[in-house]
C-alpha positions as CSV (number, residue, x, y, z in Angstrom):
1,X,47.7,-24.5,-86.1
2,X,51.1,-23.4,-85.2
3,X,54.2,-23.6,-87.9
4,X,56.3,-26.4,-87.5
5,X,59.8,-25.3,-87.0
6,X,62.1,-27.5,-89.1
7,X,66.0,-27.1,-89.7
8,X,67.4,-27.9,-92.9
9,X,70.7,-28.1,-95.5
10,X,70.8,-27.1,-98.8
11,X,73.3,-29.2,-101.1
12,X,74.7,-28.5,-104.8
13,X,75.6,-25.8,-106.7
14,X,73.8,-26.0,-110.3
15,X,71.6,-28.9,-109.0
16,X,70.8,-28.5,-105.6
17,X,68.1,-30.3,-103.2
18,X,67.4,-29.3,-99.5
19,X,67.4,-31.6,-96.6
20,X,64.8,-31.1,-93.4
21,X,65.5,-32.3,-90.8
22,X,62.4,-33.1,-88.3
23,X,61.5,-33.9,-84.3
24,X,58.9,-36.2,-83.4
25,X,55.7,-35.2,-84.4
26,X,57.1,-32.4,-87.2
27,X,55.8,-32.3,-90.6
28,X,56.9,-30.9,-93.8
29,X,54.6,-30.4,-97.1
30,X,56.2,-30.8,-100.7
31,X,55.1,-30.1,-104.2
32,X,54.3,-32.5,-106.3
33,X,57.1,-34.9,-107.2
34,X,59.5,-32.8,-105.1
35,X,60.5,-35.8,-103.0
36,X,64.1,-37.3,-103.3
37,X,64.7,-39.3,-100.2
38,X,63.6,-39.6,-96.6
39,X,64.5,-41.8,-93.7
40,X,62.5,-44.5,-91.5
41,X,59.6,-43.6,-89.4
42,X,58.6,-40.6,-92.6
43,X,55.1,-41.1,-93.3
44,X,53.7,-39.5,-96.1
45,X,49.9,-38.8,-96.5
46,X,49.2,-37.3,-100.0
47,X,46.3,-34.6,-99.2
48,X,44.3,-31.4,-101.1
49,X,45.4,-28.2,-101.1
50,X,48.2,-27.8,-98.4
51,X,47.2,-28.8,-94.9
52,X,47.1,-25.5,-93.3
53,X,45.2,-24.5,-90.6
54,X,42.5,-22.2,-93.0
55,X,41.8,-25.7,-94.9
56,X,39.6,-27.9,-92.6
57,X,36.6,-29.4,-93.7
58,X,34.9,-30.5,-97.2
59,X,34.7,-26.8,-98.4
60,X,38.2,-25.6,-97.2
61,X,39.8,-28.8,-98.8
62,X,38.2,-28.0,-102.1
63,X,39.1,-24.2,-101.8
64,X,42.5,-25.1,-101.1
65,X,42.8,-27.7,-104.0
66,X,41.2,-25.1,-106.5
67,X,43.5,-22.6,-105.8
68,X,46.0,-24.9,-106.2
69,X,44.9,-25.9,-109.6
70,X,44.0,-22.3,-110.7
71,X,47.8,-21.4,-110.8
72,X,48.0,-24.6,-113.0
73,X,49.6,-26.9,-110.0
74,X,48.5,-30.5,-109.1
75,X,45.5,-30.5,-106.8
76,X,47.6,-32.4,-104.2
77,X,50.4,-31.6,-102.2
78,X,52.3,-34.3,-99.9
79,X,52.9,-34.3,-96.1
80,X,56.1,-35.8,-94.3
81,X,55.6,-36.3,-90.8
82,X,58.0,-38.1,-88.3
83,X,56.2,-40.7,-86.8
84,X,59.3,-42.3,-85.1
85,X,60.8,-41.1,-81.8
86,X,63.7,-39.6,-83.2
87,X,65.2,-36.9,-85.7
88,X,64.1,-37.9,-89.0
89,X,65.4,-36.4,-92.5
90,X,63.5,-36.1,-96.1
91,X,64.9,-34.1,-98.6
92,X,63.4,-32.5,-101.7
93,X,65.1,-32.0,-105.0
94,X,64.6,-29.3,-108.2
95,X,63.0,-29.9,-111.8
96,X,65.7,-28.4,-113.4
97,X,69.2,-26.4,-113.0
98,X,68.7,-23.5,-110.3
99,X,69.3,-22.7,-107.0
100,X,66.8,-22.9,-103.7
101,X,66.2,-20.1,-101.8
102,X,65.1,-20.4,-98.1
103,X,62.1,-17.9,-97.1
104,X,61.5,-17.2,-93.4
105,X,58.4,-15.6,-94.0
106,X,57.9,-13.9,-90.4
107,X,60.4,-11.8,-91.8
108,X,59.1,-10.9,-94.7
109,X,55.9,-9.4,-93.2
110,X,54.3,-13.2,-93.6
111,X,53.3,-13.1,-97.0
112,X,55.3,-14.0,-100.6
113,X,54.4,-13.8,-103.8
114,X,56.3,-16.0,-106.6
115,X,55.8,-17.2,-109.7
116,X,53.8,-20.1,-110.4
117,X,56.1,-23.1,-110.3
118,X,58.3,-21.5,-107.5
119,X,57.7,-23.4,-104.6
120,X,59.0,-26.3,-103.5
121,X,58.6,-27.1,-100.2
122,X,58.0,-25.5,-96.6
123,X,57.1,-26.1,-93.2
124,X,53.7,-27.6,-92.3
125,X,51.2,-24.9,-91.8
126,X,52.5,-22.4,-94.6
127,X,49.5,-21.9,-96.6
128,X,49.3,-21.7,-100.3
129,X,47.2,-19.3,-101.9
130,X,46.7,-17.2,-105.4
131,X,47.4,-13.4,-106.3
132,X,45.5,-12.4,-109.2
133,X,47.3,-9.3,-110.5
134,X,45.0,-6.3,-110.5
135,X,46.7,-4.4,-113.1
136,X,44.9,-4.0,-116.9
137,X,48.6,-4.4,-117.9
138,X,49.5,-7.5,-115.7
139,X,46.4,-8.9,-116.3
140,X,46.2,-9.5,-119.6
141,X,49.6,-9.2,-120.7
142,X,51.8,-10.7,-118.1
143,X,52.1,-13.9,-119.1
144,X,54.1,-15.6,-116.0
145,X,53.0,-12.5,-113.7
146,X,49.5,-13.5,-114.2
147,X,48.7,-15.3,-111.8
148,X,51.2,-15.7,-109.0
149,X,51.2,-18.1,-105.9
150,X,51.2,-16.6,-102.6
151,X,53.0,-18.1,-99.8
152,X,51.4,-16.7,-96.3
153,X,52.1,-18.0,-92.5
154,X,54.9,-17.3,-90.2
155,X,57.1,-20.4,-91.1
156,X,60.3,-21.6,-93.4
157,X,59.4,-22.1,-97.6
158,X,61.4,-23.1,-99.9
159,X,61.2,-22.1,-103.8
160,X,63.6,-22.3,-106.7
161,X,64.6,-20.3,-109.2
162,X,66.5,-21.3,-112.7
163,X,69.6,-20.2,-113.6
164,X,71.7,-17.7,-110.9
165,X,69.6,-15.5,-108.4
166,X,70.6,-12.2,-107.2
167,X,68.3,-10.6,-104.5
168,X,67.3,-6.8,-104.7
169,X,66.0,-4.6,-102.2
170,X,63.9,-1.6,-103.6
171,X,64.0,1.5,-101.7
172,X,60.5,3.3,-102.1
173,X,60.2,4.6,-105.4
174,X,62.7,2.6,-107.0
175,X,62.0,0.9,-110.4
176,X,62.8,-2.2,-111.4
177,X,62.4,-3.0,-115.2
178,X,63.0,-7.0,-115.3
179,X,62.0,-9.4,-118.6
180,X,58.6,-11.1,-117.1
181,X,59.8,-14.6,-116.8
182,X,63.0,-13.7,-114.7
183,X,61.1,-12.2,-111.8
184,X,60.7,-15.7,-109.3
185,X,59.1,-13.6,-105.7
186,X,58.9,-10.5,-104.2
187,X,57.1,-9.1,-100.7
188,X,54.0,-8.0,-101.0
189,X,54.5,-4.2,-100.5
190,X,56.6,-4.2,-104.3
191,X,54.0,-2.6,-106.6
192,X,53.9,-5.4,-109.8
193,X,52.9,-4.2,-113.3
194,X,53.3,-5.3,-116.8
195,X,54.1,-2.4,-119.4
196,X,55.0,-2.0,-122.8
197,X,58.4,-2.3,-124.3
198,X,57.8,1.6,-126.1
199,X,58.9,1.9,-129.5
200,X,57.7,0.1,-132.6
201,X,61.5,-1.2,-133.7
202,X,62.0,-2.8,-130.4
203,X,58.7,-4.5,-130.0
204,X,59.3,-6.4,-132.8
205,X,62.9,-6.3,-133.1
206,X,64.6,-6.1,-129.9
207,X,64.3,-9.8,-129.3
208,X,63.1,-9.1,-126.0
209,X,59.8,-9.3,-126.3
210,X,57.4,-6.3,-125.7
211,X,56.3,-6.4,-122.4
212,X,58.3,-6.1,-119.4
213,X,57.6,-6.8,-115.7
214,X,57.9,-2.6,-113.6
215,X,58.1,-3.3,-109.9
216,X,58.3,-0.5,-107.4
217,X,59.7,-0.5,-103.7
218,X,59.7,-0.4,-101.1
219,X,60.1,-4.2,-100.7
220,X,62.3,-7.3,-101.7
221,X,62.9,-8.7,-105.1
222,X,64.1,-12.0,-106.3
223,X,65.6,-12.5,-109.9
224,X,66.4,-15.8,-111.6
225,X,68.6,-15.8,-114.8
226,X,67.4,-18.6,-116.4
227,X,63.6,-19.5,-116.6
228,X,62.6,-22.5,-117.0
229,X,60.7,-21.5,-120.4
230,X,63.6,-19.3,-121.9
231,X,65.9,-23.4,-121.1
232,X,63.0,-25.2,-122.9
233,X,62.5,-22.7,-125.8
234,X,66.3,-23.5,-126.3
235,X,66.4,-26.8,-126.1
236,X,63.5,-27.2,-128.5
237,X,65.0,-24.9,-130.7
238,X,67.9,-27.4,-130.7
239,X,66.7,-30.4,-131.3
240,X,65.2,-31.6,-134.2
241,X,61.7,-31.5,-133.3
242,X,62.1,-27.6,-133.9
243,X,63.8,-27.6,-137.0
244,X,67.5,-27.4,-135.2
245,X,70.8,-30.0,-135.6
246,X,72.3,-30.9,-132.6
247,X,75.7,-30.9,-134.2
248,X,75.9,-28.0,-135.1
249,X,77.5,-25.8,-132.8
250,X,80.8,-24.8,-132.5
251,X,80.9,-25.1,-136.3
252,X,82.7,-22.3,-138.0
253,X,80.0,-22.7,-140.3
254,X,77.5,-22.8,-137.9
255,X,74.4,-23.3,-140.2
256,X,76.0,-23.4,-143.1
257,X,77.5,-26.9,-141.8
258,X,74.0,-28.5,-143.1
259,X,74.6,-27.6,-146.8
260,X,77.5,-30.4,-146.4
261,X,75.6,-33.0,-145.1
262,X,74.5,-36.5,-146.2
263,X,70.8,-36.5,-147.5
């Protein structure tokens, strides 16, 4: 099955959502929950796995969906197709503050890997897939490199990243040492391990946690500066559940500023 070629929009800064734009007969699939609006004549049809040409019948449905849940996604994904005789729009939207990053994957050798909760929408006939990282270190230390989603076909995806993005390209032999939630994609050729911090003092006192994510060029890199479990470790942190008062900050006394309040 050929890729649908689909033309989009990306609006926001902070918060931003894309809008695709399809002809008669085009079709779009979206994560999960992704949806924020679409026009008449959109018909959705909520399917497993993605719809890709590799995942027809009972067996290639299942394999599809199991992959799917193996990177801890929903078994389902959602297809928009315009069934009316004009252009149709639908437009999908973030989980949280970021940016969305359009990937034309024929030029990017037809294959992406990304973190788990990276994508968010693409063309009909992308198909989505699992990397299991071969590495000893990756494998059992990598935490959000574990398992990565792989994005293959010659067609436009969509993922978003938390936080700014910057976009490196790694001549061969160049090292990249990036903390292991902050590394969203990267082409396939990038050599991905998880290694050890090094000393003793800043394993466990570096705040940085001991492990960090090595990549190697050749091959393209995307970086996010804010993921999405470094925002909710904060906001726990914050809130009362974990132990933190809201009104705090800003105080001059900072913590202090508790010893003065009302029991």
């Amino acid at each position: 099955m050929a890729m649908d070629v689909i033309d989009y929009e990306i609006f926001g800064d902070d918060m931003q959502f894309v809008e695709v734009e399809l002809d008669p007969g085009e079709a779009a699939i979206g994560e999960a929950g992704t949806m924020f609006y679409m026009e008449d004549d959109i018909q959705m049809e909520t399917i497993f796995g993605d719809g890709s040409a590799g995942q027809t019948g009972i067996f290639g449905k299942l394999l599809g969906a199991g992959k799917r849940l193996v990177t801890g996604e929903s078994l389902f994904t959602t297809v928009f197709m315009n069934a009316g005789a004009g252009k149709r729009k639908v437009a999908f939207g973030a989980a949280y503050p970021g940016k969305i990053i359009p990937m034309h994957l024929d030029q990017l050798g037809g294959t992406l890997l990304c973190q788990k909760d990276a994508f968010l929408c693409a063309a009909k006939g992308v198909s989505l897939g699992i990397a299991f990282q071969k590495r000893l270190g990756a494998g059992f230390f990598g935490g959000e490199g574990f398992i990565l989603q792989k994005l293959e076909g010659d067609g436009l995806a969509f993922i978003h990243a938390g936080g700014a993005i910057i976009e490196k390209t790694l001549h061969p032999g160049q090292t990249l040492r990036v903390d292991t939630g902050c590394v969203v994609a990267f082409t396939q050729e990038v050599d991905f391990d998880i290694k050890f911090v090094g000393g003793v003092k800043t394993a466990l006192f570096g705040g940085e946690g001991i492990f960090f994510a090595h990549l190697r060029g050749p091959g393209k890199v995307w970086l996010q500066s804010l993921p999405l479990a470094r925002l909710a470790n904060r906001i726990v942190g914050a809130s009362q559940i974990g132990g933190g008062k809201g009104g705090e900050q800003g105080s001059v006394l900072g913590g202090l500023g508790n010893l003065f309040e009302d029991k």
